[in-house]
N, C-alpha and C positions, 0 to 999 in steps of 0.2 A: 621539605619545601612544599610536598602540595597535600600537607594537612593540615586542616583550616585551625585545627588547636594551636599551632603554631603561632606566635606573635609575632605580626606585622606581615603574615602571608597574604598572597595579592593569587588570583587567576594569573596562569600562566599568558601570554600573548596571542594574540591571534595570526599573528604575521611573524615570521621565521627575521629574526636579529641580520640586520644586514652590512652596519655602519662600520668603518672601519675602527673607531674607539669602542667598540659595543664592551661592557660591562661584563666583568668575569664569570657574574652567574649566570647570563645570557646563552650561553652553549644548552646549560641544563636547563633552562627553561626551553628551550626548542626541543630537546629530547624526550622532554616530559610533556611536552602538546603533541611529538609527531607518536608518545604511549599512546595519549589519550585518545589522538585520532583514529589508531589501527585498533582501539577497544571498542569506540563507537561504531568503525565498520562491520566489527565482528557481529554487531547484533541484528545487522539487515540478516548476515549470514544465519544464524539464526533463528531470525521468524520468519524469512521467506518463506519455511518449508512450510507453514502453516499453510499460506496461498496456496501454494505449489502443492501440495501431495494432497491436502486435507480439504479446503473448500473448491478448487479446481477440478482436480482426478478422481478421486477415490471417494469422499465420503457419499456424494451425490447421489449417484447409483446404490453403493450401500444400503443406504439409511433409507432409501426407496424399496430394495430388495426386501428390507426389516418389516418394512411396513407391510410387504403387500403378503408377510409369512402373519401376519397380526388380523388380517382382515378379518370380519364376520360372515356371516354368511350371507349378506348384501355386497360382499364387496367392498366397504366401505370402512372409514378408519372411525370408532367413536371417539372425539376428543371435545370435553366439555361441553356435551350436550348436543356437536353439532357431527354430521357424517360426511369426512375426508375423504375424496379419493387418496391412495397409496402414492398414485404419480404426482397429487401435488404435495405432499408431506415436507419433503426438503425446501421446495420453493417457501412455502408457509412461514418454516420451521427460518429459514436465511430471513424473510422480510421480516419476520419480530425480532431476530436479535439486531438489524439496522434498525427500526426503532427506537430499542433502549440505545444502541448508540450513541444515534443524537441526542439522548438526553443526558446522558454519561458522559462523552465526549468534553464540551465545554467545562463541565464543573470539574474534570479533572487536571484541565488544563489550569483552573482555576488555583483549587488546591496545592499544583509544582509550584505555581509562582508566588504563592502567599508562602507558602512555607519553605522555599527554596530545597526541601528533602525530594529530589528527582531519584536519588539512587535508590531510595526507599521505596518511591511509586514505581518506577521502571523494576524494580525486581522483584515487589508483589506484584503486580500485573502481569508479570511474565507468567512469573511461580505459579498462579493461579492459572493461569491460560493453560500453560503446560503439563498440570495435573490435570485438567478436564479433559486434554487433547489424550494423553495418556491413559486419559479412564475409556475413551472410546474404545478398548481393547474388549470391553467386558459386552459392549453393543450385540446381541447377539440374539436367537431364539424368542423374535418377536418385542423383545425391550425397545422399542422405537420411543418411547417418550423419556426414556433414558438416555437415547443421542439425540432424541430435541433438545434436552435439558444440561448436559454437557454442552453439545458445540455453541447453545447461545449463552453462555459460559465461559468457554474457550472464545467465540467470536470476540465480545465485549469487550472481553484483559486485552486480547490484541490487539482493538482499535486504543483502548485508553493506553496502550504500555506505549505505542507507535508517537502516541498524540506527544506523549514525556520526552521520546525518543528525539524523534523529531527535533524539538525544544532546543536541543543541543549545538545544533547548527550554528547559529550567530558566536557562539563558545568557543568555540573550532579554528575558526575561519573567520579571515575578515572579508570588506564585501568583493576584493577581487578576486579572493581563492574559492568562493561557496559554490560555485559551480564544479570546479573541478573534484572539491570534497563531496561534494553533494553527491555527481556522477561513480565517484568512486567506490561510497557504499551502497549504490543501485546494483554495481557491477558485482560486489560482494555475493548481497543477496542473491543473484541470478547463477552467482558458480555454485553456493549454498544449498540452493533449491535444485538447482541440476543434478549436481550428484548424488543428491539424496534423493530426486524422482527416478536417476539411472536403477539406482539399488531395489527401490520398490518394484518400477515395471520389471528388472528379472524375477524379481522376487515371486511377484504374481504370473510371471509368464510361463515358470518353471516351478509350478506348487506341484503339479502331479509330481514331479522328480523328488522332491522335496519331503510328501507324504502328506501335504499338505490340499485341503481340499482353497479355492477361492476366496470364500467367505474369510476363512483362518488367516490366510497370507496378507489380506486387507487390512483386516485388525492389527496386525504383526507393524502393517507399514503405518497406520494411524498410530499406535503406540508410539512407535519408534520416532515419528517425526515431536511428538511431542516432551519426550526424550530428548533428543536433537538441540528443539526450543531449551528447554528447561536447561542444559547443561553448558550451553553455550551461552548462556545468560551468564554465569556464575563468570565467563571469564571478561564478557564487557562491563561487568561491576567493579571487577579489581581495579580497571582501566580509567573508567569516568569516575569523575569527581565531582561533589555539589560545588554550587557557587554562592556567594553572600547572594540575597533579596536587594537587585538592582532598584526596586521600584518601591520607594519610601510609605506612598500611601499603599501598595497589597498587604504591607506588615498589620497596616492599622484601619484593615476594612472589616477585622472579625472571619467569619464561616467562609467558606469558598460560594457558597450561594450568594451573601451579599456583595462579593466579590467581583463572581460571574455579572450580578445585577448593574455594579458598577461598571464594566468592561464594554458591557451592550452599550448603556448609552453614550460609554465615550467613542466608541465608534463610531457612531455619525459624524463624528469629525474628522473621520479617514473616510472621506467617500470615494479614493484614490484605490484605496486598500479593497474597500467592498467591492469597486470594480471589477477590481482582479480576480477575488473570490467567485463573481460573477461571469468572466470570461472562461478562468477554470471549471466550473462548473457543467458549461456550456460542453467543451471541448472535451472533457476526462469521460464524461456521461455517456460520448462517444469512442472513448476510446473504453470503458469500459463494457458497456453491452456488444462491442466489437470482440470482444476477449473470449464472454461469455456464451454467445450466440453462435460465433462462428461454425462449434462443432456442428452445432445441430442445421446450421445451413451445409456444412459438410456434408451429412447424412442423407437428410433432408432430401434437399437439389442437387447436388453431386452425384449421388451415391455412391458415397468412399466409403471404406471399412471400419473398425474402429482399429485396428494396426495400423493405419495411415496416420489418423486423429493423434495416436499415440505417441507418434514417430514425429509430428507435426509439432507437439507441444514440447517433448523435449530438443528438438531443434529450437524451437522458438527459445529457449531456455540458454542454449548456448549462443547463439546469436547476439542475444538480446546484450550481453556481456561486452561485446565487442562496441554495440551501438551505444552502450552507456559510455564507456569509455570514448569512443570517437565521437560525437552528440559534446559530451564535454569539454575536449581539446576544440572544437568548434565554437564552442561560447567562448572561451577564452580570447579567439581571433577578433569573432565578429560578433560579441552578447548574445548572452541567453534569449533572450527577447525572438533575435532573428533567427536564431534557427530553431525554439520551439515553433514560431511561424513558419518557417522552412517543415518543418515537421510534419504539424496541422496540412499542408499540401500535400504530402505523403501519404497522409492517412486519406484524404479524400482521392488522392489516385489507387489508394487501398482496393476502396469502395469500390470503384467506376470498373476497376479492374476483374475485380467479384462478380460482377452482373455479367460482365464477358466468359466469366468460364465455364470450360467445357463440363458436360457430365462426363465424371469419373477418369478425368482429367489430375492425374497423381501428382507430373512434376508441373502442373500449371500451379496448385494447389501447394507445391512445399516450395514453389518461387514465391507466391503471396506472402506466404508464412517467416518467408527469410526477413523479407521488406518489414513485417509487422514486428517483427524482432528488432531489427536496425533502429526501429523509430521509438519502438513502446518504451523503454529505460531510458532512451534520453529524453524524452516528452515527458515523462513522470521524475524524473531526477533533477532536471533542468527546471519545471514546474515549480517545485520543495524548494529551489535555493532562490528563485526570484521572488519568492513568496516570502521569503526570508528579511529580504530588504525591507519588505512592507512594513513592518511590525515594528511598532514603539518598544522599545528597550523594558525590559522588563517584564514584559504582557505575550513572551512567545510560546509557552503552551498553552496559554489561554487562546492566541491567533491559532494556532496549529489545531486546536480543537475542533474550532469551526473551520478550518481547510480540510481537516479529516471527516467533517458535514457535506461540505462539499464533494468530497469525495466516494462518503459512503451512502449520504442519507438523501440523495436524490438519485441513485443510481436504478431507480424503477422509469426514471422517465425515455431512456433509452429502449428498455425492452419495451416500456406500451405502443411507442413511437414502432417498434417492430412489430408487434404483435396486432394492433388495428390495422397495420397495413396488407399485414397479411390475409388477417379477417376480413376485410373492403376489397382486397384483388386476387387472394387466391394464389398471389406466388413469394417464392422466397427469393426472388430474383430482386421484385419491386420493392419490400422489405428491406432487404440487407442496404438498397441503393437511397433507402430512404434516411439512413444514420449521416448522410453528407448534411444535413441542414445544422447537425450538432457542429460537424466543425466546421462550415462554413459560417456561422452565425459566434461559435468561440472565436474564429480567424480576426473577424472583423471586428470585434471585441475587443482584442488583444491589441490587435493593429493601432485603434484607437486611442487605447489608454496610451498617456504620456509618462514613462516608466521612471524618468531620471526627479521630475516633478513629482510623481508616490512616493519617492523613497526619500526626498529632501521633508515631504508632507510631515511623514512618518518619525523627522526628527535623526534620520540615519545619514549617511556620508555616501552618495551613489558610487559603485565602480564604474573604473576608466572605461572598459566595455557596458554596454545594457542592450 
């Protein structure tokens, strides 16, 4: 039944058979959507750890350490003519590969939906991420342009395999379950990524025990997570299934570039849609130089440890689990809409809260931390499935490309927003309090847009909640 060689096979349903005549093969079509569902979640579980261990924790520091064993005798890193400090190598090294991103991004979204082969893109993208993430084992003895060259590599496949991934949602779920599916495989990703950052921090806490010198037990865990990636991919491929090409003219637009070309201009006539991208934009910007920044206002202006920091992120990791899952049964009562804006108030009491704490203030600092966990997975999973509605039938990895633009490829404007403020007043206090313009300005953004009118815009059927 759900091999498309089959004659007269259909997509399974998006909504669980409820009627009391319901149709004998009706059971197994519910069995075979709530397959496909638990394969799909399984794949958050499996690239979170990329987040989590690899661009989060560990490579950072690394791939800085590499650099600063490579220096000359300036000091300085020579790459193409020009002379790198060592401390900003990674920073560098992350804003090229968001770059190609965004240029990568769209067109691959492009390419799912003209060719309808999602399982084929989602599992080279993976495959390829996961080997690069894997090759970072060899990072070692001054090779710093070897883990440039890998993770923006490995970065890329992860945004483009996410963008495929993504895509799936509308597939899944019809528009009153997306939220709860949505929330679920955030929830996924967050147990995914925890226990396998539990594994690495012993890993690296206990290398002398081990025989193991720091450097080694790093590589061990950057291997390993992309490992992780790579193998847990195989088992959300068994799971998901392609779909025919919903959308008659992608078949017959030619290359994904003329494709892409056509998709842009039809957008102007979702200005409902670009809102939304627009709102997100706003808000995620701050939710993520919030993410990124925090340690180092940890450090900074606290002066916490980095055992605190440590203990902080995998909290954040288990928490966050809870808050996807509860965050979700909440849209369900009263729309996703309201309690991402319930949310967005969260996070600016985040802030305000920040500015108040004490130096080296531990449990003020893992109360913040708890808060940031409750809100972060359902602010981003809740995001993904309203974004979902938006999107004309047939065109959603192509929409989810440019939400994963939004996501990735303006994510500098947070930290400059940090980083001038710092520079102009000298503290991390005025700084950190200065990211509330993000979400107060997404708040009202969001508040405005008329949610039930995008998604009728969009040609889709609103849920009873919004």
């Amino acid at each position: 039944m759900l091999d498309r060689s089959v004659t007269g096979w259909h997509p399974a349903p998006v909504t669980a058979p409820s009627a009391a005549g319901a149709a004998a093969d009706e059971p197994t079509a519910e069995r075979a959507l709530r397959r496909e569902r638990f394969g799909w979640y399984s794949y958050d579980w499996a690239m979170s750890v990329f987040n989590t261990s690899v661009t989060t924790v560990f490579l950072g520091p690394y791939l800085t350490s590499v650099a600063e064993d490579a220096v000359g005798e300036d000091g300085r890193l020579p790459v193409l003519g020009l002379d790198i400090p060592p401390g900003s190598w990674f920073s560098y090294v992350l804003s090229v590969s968001v770059v190609l991103q965004v240029l990568v991004l769209p067109l691959t979204g492009a390419v799912a939906d003209r060719t309808g082969r999602k399982r084929q893109l989602l599992g080279g993208f993976a495959a390829l991420g996961a080997l690069a993430t894997t090759g970072l084992f060899f990072v070692a003895d001054g090779r710093y342009l070897l883990g440039a060259l890998l993770f923006v590599v490995a970065n890329i496949s992860f945004g483009a395999a996410t963008v495929v991934y993504y895509s799936w949602l509308p597939d899944l779920a019809g528009p009153d379950e997306r939220d709860a599916v949505s929330s679920k495989g955030w929830a996924f990703g967050y147990v995914g990524g925890a226990l396998l950052l539990a594994v690495h921090l012993g890993l690296v806490l206990g290398a002398d025990s081990l025989g193991l010198t720091t450097g080694e037990a790093v590589r061990i865990c950057l291997a390993s997570a992309g490992l992780w990636w790579g193998a847990f991919t195989v088992f959300t491929l068994s799971r998901l299934r392609d779909r025919p090409v919903r959308d008659p003219d992608a078949v017959r637009t030619g290359t994904g570039f003329r494709q892409l070309a056509t998709t842009l201009r039809e957008m102007r006539a979702f200005p409902l849609t670009l809102w939304f991208l627009g709102a997100y934009l706003l808000f995620n910007d701050g939710v993520q130089t919030v993410i990124s920044l925090s340690a180092t206002y940890a450090t900074e202006e606290l002066g916490l440890e980095q055992d605190v920091l440590t203990g902080a992120i995998l909290m954040v990791q288990v928490v966050a689990i809870a808050g996807a899952l509860g965050l979700g049964r909440l849209a369900g009562v009263y729309g996703a809409k309201r309690v991402v804006l319930g949310a967005l108030v969260a996070w600016i009491g985040v802030l305000l809260a920040a500015f108040f704490l004490q130096e080296g203030a531990v449990a003020q600092f893992y109360a913040l931390a708890a808060v940031i966990g409750l809100v972060q997975g359902g602010t981003q999973a809740l995001s993904r499935s309203l974004f979902s509605q938006l999107i004309p039938a047939g065109k959603e990895a192509e929409y989810y490309g440019f939400y994963e633009i939004s996501d990735r490829g303006t994510s500098w404007l947070g930290p400059l927003a940090f980083g001038l403020t710092y520079q102009l007043t000298g503290s991390y206090r005025l700084a950190i309090v200065s990211l509330v313009v993000f979400f107060v300005a997404g708040f009202v953004a969001l508040a405005l847009l008329p949610m039930r009118r995008a998604v009728v815009a969009a040609g889709n059927t609103p849920p009873e909640k919004l």
